[in-house]
C-alpha positions as CSV (number, residue, x, y, z in Angstrom):
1,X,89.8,72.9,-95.3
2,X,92.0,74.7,-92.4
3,X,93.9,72.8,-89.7
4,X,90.8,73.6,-86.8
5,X,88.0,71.7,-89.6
6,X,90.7,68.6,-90.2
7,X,90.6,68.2,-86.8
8,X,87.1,68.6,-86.1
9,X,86.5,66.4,-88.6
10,X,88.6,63.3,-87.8
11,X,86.5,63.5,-84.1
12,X,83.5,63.8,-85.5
13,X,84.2,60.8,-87.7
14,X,85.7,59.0,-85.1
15,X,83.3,59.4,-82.3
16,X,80.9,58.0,-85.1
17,X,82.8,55.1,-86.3
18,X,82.7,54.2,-82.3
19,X,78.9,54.6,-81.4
20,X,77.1,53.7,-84.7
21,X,78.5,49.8,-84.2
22,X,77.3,50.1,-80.0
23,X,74.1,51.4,-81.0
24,X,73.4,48.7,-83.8
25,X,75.1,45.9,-81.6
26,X,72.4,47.1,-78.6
27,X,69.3,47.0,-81.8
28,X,70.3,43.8,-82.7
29,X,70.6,42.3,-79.1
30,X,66.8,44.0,-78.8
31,X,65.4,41.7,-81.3
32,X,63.4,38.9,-80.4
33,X,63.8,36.7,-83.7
34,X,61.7,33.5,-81.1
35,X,58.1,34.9,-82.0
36,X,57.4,31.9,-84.3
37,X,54.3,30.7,-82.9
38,X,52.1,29.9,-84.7
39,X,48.2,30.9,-83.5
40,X,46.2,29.3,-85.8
41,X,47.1,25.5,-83.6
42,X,46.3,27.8,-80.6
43,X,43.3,29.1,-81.6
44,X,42.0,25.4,-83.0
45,X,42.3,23.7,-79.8
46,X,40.1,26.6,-78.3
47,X,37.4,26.7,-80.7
48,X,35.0,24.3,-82.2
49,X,36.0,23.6,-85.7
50,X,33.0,23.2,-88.3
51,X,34.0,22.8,-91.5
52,X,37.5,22.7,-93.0
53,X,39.1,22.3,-96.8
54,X,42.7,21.8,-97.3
55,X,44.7,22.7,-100.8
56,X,48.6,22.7,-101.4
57,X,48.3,26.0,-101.3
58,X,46.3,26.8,-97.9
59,X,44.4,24.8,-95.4
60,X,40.6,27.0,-94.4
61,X,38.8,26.4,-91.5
62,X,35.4,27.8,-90.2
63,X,35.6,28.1,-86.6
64,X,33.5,28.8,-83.7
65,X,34.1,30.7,-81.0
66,X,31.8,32.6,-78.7
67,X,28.7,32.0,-80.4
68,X,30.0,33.6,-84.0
69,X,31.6,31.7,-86.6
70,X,35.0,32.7,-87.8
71,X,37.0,31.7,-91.1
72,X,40.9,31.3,-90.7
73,X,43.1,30.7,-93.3
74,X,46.5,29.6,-93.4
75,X,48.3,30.6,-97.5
76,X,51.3,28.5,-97.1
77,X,52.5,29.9,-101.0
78,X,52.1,33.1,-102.5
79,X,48.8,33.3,-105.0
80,X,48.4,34.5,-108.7
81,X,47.7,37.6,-107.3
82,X,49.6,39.9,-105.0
83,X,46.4,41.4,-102.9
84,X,43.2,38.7,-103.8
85,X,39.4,39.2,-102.5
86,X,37.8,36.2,-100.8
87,X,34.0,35.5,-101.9
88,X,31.8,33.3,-100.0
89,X,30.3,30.5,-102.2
90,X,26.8,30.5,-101.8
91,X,26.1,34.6,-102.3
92,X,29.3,36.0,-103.8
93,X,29.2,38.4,-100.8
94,X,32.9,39.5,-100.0
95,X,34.7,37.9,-96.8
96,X,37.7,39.7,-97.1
97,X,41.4,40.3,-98.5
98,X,44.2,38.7,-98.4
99,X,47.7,39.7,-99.2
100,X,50.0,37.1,-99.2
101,X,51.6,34.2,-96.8
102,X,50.2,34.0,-93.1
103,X,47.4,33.4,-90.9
104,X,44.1,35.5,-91.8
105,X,41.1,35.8,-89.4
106,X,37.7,36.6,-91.0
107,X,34.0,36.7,-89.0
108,X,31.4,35.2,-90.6
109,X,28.2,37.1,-91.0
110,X,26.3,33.9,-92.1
111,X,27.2,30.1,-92.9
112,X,29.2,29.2,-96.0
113,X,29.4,26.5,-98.1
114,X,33.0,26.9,-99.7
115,X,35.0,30.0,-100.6
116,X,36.4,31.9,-103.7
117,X,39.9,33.4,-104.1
118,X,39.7,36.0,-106.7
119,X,41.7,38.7,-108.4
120,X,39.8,41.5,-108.1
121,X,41.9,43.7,-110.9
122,X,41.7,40.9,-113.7
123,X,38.1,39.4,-112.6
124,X,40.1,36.2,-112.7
125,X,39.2,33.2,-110.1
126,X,42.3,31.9,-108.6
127,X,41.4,29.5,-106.1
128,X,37.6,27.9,-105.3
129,X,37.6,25.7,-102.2
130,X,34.0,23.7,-100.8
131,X,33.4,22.6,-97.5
Protein backbone atom coordinates (compact mmCIF):
# COMPACT_ATOMS: atom_id res chain seq x y z
CA UNK A 1 0.00 0.00 0.00
CA UNK A 2 1.60 3.51 -1.28
CA UNK A 3 1.28 6.79 0.74
CA UNK A 4 -1.91 8.17 -1.89
CA UNK A 5 -4.01 4.45 -0.81
CA UNK A 6 -3.11 4.98 3.11
CA UNK A 7 -4.55 8.08 2.79
CA UNK A 8 -7.46 7.32 0.86
CA UNK A 9 -8.13 4.73 2.99
CA UNK A 10 -8.12 6.41 6.45
CA UNK A 11 -11.00 8.93 4.69
CA UNK A 12 -12.82 6.42 3.45
CA UNK A 13 -12.95 4.74 6.81
CA UNK A 14 -13.47 7.72 8.51
CA UNK A 15 -16.18 9.27 6.57
CA UNK A 16 -17.82 5.74 7.32
CA UNK A 17 -17.18 5.46 11.00
CA UNK A 18 -19.11 9.06 10.99
CA UNK A 19 -22.39 8.39 8.79
CA UNK A 20 -23.05 4.61 9.47
CA UNK A 21 -23.92 5.69 13.43
CA UNK A 22 -26.21 9.01 11.78
CA UNK A 23 -27.79 6.78 9.50
CA UNK A 24 -28.69 3.97 12.16
CA UNK A 25 -29.41 6.63 14.85
CA UNK A 26 -32.14 8.27 12.14
CA UNK A 27 -33.52 4.17 11.50
CA UNK A 28 -33.87 3.71 14.88
CA UNK A 29 -35.64 7.12 15.69
CA UNK A 30 -37.95 5.89 12.51
CA UNK A 31 -39.35 3.04 14.36
CA UNK A 32 -42.56 3.10 15.82
CA UNK A 33 -42.11 0.28 18.66
CA UNK A 34 -46.24 1.81 20.09
CA UNK A 35 -48.22 -0.48 17.46
CA UNK A 36 -49.31 -2.92 20.18
CA UNK A 37 -52.89 -2.80 19.72
CA UNK A 38 -54.41 -5.35 19.83
CA UNK A 39 -57.55 -5.81 17.04
CA UNK A 40 -59.03 -8.76 18.05
CA UNK A 41 -60.95 -6.34 21.30
CA UNK A 42 -61.54 -4.00 18.35
CA UNK A 43 -62.99 -6.11 16.19
CA UNK A 44 -65.26 -7.90 19.13
CA UNK A 45 -66.96 -4.83 20.21
CA UNK A 46 -67.93 -4.33 16.35
CA UNK A 47 -69.27 -7.63 15.62
CA UNK A 48 -71.71 -9.98 16.99
CA UNK A 49 -70.02 -12.74 18.72
CA UNK A 50 -71.74 -16.31 18.20
CA UNK A 51 -69.92 -18.85 19.64
CA UNK A 52 -66.67 -18.83 21.51
CA UNK A 53 -64.19 -21.68 23.26
CA UNK A 54 -61.34 -20.69 25.36
CA UNK A 55 -58.03 -23.08 26.06
CA UNK A 56 -54.69 -22.06 27.87
CA UNK A 57 -53.38 -22.08 24.79
CA UNK A 58 -55.84 -19.80 22.65
CA UNK A 59 -59.24 -18.27 23.06
CA UNK A 60 -61.59 -18.87 19.32
CA UNK A 61 -64.40 -16.95 18.49
CA UNK A 62 -66.96 -17.17 15.57
CA UNK A 63 -67.97 -13.77 14.71
CA UNK A 64 -70.32 -11.94 12.70
CA UNK A 65 -69.88 -9.25 10.72
CA UNK A 66 -71.72 -8.11 7.63
CA UNK A 67 -73.90 -10.82 7.18
CA UNK A 68 -70.85 -13.64 6.97
CA UNK A 69 -69.49 -15.37 9.88
CA UNK A 70 -65.85 -15.10 10.59
CA UNK A 71 -63.52 -17.28 13.00
CA UNK A 72 -60.73 -15.40 14.94
CA UNK A 73 -58.29 -16.84 16.94
CA UNK A 74 -55.98 -15.60 19.39
CA UNK A 75 -52.66 -18.59 19.97
CA UNK A 76 -51.28 -17.02 23.09
CA UNK A 77 -48.31 -20.09 23.15
CA UNK A 78 -46.60 -21.64 20.38
CA UNK A 79 -48.32 -25.29 19.21
CA UNK A 80 -46.77 -28.83 18.75
CA UNK A 81 -46.38 -27.85 15.42
CA UNK A 82 -44.61 -24.99 13.81
CA UNK A 83 -47.22 -24.31 10.71
CA UNK A 84 -50.69 -26.49 11.93
CA UNK A 85 -54.03 -26.81 9.60
CA UNK A 86 -57.31 -25.89 11.22
CA UNK A 87 -60.36 -28.39 10.44
CA UNK A 88 -63.84 -27.55 10.99
CA UNK A 89 -65.58 -30.18 13.34
CA UNK A 90 -68.49 -31.22 11.73
CA UNK A 91 -66.99 -31.95 7.90
CA UNK A 92 -63.26 -32.05 8.36
CA UNK A 93 -63.21 -29.38 5.58
CA UNK A 94 -60.06 -27.16 6.02
CA UNK A 95 -60.40 -23.50 7.61
CA UNK A 96 -57.12 -22.54 7.38
CA UNK A 97 -53.33 -22.38 8.71
CA UNK A 98 -51.82 -21.16 11.33
CA UNK A 99 -48.22 -20.45 12.05
CA UNK A 100 -47.67 -19.49 15.31
CA UNK A 101 -48.55 -16.70 18.11
CA UNK A 102 -51.09 -13.82 17.00
CA UNK A 103 -54.38 -13.01 15.84
CA UNK A 104 -55.74 -15.09 12.83
CA UNK A 105 -58.92 -14.15 10.79
CA UNK A 106 -60.73 -16.98 8.97
CA UNK A 107 -64.33 -16.58 6.89
CA UNK A 108 -66.58 -19.09 7.36
CA UNK A 109 -68.10 -20.79 4.42
CA UNK A 110 -70.87 -22.52 6.67
CA UNK A 111 -71.61 -22.89 10.57
CA UNK A 112 -69.24 -24.90 12.77
CA UNK A 113 -69.64 -26.77 15.66
CA UNK A 114 -65.98 -26.78 17.09
CA UNK A 115 -62.59 -26.80 15.46
CA UNK A 116 -59.49 -29.09 14.98
CA UNK A 117 -55.80 -28.08 15.19
CA UNK A 118 -53.82 -30.49 13.29
CA UNK A 119 -50.32 -31.32 12.13
CA UNK A 120 -50.65 -31.82 8.74
CA UNK A 121 -46.91 -33.47 8.25
CA UNK A 122 -47.39 -36.08 11.20
CA UNK A 123 -51.41 -36.57 10.81
CA UNK A 124 -51.26 -35.91 14.44
CA UNK A 125 -54.30 -33.88 16.20
CA UNK A 126 -52.94 -31.16 18.37
CA UNK A 127 -55.66 -29.26 19.65
CA UNK A 128 -59.79 -30.03 19.36
CA UNK A 129 -61.96 -27.22 20.69
CA UNK A 130 -66.28 -27.37 20.60
CA UNK A 131 -68.41 -24.54 20.68
Amino acid sequence: MDAGLRKRHKYIWLFLAIVIPILLILVIKDLDFSQTADTNHTTESLSNPIDQAKHNLMDAVVIEKDDARVLEMNVKQPLKSASSIILSLNDNQEIGQIEGVGTYSFPLKSEIRGIIIKDAIKNQEILKLEF
